[in-house]
C-alpha positions in Angstrom: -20.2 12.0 -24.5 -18.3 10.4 -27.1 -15.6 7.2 -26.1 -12.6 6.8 -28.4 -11.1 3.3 -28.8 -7.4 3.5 -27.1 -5.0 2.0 -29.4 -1.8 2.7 -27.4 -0.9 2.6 -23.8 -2.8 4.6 -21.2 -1.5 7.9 -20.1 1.6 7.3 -17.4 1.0 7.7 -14.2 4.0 7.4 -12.8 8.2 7.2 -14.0 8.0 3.5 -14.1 5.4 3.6 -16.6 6.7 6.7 -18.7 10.2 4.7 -18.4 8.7 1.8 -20.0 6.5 3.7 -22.6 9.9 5.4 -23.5 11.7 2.3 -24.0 8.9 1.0 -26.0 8.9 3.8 -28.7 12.8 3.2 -28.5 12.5 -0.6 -29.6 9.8 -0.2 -32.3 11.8 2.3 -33.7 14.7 -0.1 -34.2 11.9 -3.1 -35.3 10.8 -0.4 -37.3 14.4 0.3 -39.2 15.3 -3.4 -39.5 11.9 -4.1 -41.3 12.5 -1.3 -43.9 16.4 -2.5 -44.4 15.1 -6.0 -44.8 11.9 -5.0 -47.4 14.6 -2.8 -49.1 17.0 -5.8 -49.5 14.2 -8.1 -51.0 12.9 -5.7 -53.2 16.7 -5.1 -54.7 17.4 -8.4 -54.8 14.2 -9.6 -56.7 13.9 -6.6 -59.2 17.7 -6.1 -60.1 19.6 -8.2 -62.6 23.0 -7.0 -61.4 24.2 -10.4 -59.6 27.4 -12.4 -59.8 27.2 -16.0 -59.9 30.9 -16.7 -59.4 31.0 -15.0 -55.5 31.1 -17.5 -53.1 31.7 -16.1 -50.0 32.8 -12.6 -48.3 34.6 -12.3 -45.0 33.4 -8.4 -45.0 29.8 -9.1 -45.5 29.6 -11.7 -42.9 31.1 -9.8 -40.4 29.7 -7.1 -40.9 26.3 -8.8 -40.3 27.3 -10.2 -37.2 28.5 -7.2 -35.9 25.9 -5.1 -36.5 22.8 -7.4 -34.9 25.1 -7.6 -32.0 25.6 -3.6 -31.7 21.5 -3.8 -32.3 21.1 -5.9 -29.5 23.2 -4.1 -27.0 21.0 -1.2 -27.8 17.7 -3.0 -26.9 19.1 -4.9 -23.8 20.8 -2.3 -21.8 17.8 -0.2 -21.4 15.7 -3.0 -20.8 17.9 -4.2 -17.7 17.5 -0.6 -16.3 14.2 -0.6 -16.5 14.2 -4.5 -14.5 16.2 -2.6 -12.2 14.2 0.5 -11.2 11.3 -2.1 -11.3 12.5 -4.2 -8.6 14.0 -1.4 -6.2 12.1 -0.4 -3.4 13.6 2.7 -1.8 12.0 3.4 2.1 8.6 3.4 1.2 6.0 5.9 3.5 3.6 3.7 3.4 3.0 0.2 3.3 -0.6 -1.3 2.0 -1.2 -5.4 1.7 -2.9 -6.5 -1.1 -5.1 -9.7 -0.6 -6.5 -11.7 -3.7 -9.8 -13.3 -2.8 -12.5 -15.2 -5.0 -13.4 -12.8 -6.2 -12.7 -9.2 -4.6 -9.6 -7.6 -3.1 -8.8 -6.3 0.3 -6.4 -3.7 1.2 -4.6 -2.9 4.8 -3.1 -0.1 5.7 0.0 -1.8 7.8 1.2 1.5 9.0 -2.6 2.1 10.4 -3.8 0.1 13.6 -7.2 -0.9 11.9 -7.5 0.6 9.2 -8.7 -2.3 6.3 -11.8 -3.0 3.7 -12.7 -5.3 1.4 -13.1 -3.8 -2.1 -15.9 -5.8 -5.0 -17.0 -4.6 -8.1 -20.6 -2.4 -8.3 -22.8 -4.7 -10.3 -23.9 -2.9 -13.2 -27.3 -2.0 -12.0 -26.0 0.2 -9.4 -23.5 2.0 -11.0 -24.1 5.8 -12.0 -23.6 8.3 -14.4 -20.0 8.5 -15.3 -18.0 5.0 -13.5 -16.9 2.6 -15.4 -18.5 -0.8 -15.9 -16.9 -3.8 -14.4 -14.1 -1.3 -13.8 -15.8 0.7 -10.7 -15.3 -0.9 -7.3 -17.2 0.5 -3.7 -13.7 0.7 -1.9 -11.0 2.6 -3.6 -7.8 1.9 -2.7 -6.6 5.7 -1.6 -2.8 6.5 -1.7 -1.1 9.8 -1.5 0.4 11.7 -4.9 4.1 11.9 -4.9 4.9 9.6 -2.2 6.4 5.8 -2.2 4.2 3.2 -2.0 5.0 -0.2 -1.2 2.4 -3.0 -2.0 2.6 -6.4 -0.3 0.6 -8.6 -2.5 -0.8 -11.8 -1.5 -3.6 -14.1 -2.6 -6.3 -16.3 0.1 -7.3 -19.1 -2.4 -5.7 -19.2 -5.9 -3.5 -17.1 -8.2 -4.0 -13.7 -8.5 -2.3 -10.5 -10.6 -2.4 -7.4 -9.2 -2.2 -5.1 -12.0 -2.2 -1.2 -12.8 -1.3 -0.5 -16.4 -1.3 3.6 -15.8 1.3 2.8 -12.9 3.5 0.1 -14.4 2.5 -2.1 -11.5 1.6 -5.8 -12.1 2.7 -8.8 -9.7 1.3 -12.1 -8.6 -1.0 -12.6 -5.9 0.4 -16.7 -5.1 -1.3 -18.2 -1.9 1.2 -18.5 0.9 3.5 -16.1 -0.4 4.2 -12.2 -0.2 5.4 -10.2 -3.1 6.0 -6.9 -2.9 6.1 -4.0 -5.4 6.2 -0.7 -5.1 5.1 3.0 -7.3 4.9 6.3 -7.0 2.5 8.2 -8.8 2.8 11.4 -10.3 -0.1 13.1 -10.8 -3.4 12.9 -8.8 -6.5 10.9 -10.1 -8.0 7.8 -10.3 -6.4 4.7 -12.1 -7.9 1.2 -13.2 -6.7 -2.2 -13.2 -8.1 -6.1 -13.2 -6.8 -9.1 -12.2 -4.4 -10.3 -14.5 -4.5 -14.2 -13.8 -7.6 -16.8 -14.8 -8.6 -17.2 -11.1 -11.6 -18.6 -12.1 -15.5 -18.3 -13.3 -15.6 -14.5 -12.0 -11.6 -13.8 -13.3 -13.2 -10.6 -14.9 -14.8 -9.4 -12.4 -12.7 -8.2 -9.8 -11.5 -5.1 -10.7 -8.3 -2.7 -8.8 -9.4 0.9 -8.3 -6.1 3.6 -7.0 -7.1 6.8 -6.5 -3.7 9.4 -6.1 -5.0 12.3 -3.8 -3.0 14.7 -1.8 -1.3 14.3 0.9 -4.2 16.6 2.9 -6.7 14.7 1.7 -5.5 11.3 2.2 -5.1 12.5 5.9 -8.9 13.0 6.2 -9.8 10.3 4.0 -7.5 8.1 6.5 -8.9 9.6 9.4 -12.6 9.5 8.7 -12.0 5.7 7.7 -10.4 5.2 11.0 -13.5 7.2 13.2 -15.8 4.8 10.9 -14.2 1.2 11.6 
């Protein structure tokens, strides 16, 4: 089977994520236009002879070029602070999982279960088999339902931690003492990696975040059998 290098972001897997990939295209786009006015107006200026030593100064020009980068500006920040906005909101959630950052594994409870919790570490590469990922495949996925609100409470036991999911546009710190709290829905069923996005120390790279999007029918059974098995 043949592995391409990805040079972009991953697929979204939820409208946070396709919200930020849009507003990414969006602001390249006007990086992209201000690069080609500026190479345009070097180029003109160092291969024309057409100048005019005895202009000093032009109220048009300069405000012209203040207005414009201000108009630019607008344009970039106002989608931006939507996106902080939607990022941050957190809407009844219908289900609540905590998210503890050890050295160096995660564990995940289910606070809307009675005793329903695990420990998820990374399969050494030895025991892994055809198909996962290396250092990305963990022995406890952390199961959530497709479609649904999600709240994460995110916490660490020792140091810093990140707890990150590019696919879902999810990444917040894991401080000691603390609980953040973020929140996704994802759109699609399947299974979406992550890593710890802080240098938590020696093993930093090795404690991988696993979220597998099933339906809602099979993240009953899944929650059940857990249950019957703890």
């Amino acid at each position: 089977m043949a592995h391409h290098a990805q040079l972009g972001f991953q697929d979204a897997a939820s409208p946070v994520m396709e919200e930020l990939i849009h507003f990414h295209d969006h602001a390249l786009m006007v990086l992209f236009l201000i690069s080609t006015l500026v190479l345009y107006i070097i180029v003109a200026t160092v291969s024309t002879k057409l100048t005019n030593k005895y202009i000093l100064d032009s109220q048009e020009i300069e405000i012209i070029w203040t207005i414009i980068p201000a108009i630019i500006l607008i344009l970039v920040a106002l989608p931006s602070l939507r996106i902080l906005y939607l990022m941050d909101e957190i809407n009844n959630p219908h289900i609540t999982i905590k998210a503890v950052g050890h050295q160096w594994y995660w564990s995940y409870e289910y606070t809307d279960y009675e005793d329903l919790g695990f420990d998820s570490y990374m399969i050494p590469t030895e025991d892994l088999v055809p198909g996962q990922f290396r250092l990305l495949e963990v022995d406890h996925r952390m199961v959530v339902p497709v479609e649904t609100p999600v709240r994460v409470l995110v916490s660490a036991e020792d140091v810093l931690h990140s707890w990150t999911v590019p696919a879902l546009g999810v990444k917040m710190d894991a401080v000691p003492g603390r609980l953040n709290q973020t929140a996704f829905i994802t759109s699609r069923p399947g299974v979406f990696y992550g890593q710890c996005s802080e240098i938590c120390g020696a093993n930093h790279s090795f404690m991988p975040i696993v979220v597998e999007a099933v339906p809602l029918e099979h993240f009953e059974n899944w929650s059940s059998l857990m249950l019957e098995d703890a």
